[in-house]
C-alpha angles and dihedrals in degrees: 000000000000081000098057103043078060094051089049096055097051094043080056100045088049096049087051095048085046091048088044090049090054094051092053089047093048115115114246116269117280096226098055085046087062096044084047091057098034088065096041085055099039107120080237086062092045089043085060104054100064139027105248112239113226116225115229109274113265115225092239096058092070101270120151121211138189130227130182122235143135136263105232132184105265088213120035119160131183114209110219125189117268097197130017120257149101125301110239100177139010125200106186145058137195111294097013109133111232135181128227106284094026107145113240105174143352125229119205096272094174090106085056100039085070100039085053087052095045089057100050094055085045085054096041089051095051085044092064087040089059100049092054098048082057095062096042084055094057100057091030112243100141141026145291083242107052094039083061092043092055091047079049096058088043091061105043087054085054097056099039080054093053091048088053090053084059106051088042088059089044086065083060105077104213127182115241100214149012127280146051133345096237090169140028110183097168144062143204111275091027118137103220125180132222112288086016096146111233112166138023107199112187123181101233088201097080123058133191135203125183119192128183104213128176137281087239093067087050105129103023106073114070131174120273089041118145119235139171123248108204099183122206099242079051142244116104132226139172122261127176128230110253105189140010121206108214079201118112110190107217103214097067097021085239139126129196115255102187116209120193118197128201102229098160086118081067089231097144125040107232116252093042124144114238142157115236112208115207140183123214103242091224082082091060098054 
């Protein structure tokens, strides 16, 4: 009896190190595989592995952006002299506000003055010419011919006298428009030529910005669109988009965009430098 409760206990002890070998041996359960690969694959997972690398914003997603111009005068006219002579009185100076037709110099006019006067005898003599010749028509005393020749030599006097008019005016330097005298590039004395440049007048109360934007941003600026003007001296104010071009020019992949700013208030000086920010108004649908 003492044998074969020896033989029972290592049968035992061998079935148990068998059933422990199998267990060991055993392949992984199948559940907790498909959790393991469902987490590795997860778009967290992926996320995790690698910075993400954010594309460039588009201009119909919302996304403001700056460009540099200028604010120009929107009207900005040079005065050039219409006849040669000398300058024998000047009324402005640099900064003075003037209004069209504002005198700014005289130039010696003394030369047209008697030509005008000339004219005008010459006129008054073939309109009495004229008259006569009418009444010599009408009862018939001269010609066709000679009636049309005297109305002929009226009206060339009248126009010789016309021209003189305006030469005369020519010798009165006006300004053409209104605004400021941004430039005096002449004296009194001075001798000055036909086409000599002698002022620069600019109106201080329209500005004007240009800007080249990309062909990217085609389609999402219109007139009539708010933006905001941040000049270089500082401040900041709103201006609109006044016009669009649907013209990209294909050299520089770029198309005008024209901004016109109210500056009646006299808030920036004209010719400054600025950056006008701006939002496709796509954003704002």
């Amino acid at each position: 009896m003492r044998y074969a409760s020896i033989w029972h206990s290592l049968w035992a002890v061998g079935l148990l190190a068998v059933v422990g070998c199998g267990a060991a041996d055993r392949p992984a359960d199948h559940g907790a595989a498909s959790a393991e690969a469902h987490r590795t694959d997860s778009p967290a997972a992926a996320t995790s592995a690698g910075a993400r690398v954010e594309e460039e914003p588009s201009p119909d997603v919302g996304n403001e952006a700056s460009f540099e111009t200028v604010l120009a005068p929107l009207r900005d006219v040079e005065v050039f002299a219409r006849v040669a002579g000398v300058v024998q009185a000047l009324d402005v100076e640099e900064g003075r506000r003037v209004t069209v037709g504002n005198r700014l110099a005289r130039i010696d006019d003394r030369e047209q003055q008697a030509t005008l006067d000339e004219c005008k005898a010459q006129e008054d003599r073939a309109k009495l010419a004229w008259d006569r010749a009418q009444r010599l028509h009408e009862e018939k005393v001269i010609s066709e011919e000679q009636w049309i020749a005297a109305r002929s030599e009226w009206q060339i006097a009248t126009a010789r006298r016309q021209r003189a008019e305006v030469e005369l005016s020519h010798c009165s330097v006006t300004s053409p428009i209104a605004g400021v005298v941004a430039l005096r590039r002449v004296q009194a004395g001075q001798m000055v030529k036909e086409n000599d440049l002698l002022f620069r007048i600019s109106d201080p109360d329209r500005l004007r910005a240009e800007l080249l934007l990309p062909e990217s941003w085609l389609g999402t600026v219109r007139p009539g669109q708010t933006v905001r003007i941040l000049p270089a001296a500082g401040g900041a104010t709103s201006a609109r988009v006044s016009r669009v071009s649907s013209l990209v020019d294909p050299t520089s992949g770029t198309f005008r965009v024209t901004i016109d700013v109210d500056n009646r208030g006299g808030r920036l000086p004209s010719g400054v430098s600025a950056r006008v920010v701006l939002e496709p108004a796509s954003a704002k649908r």
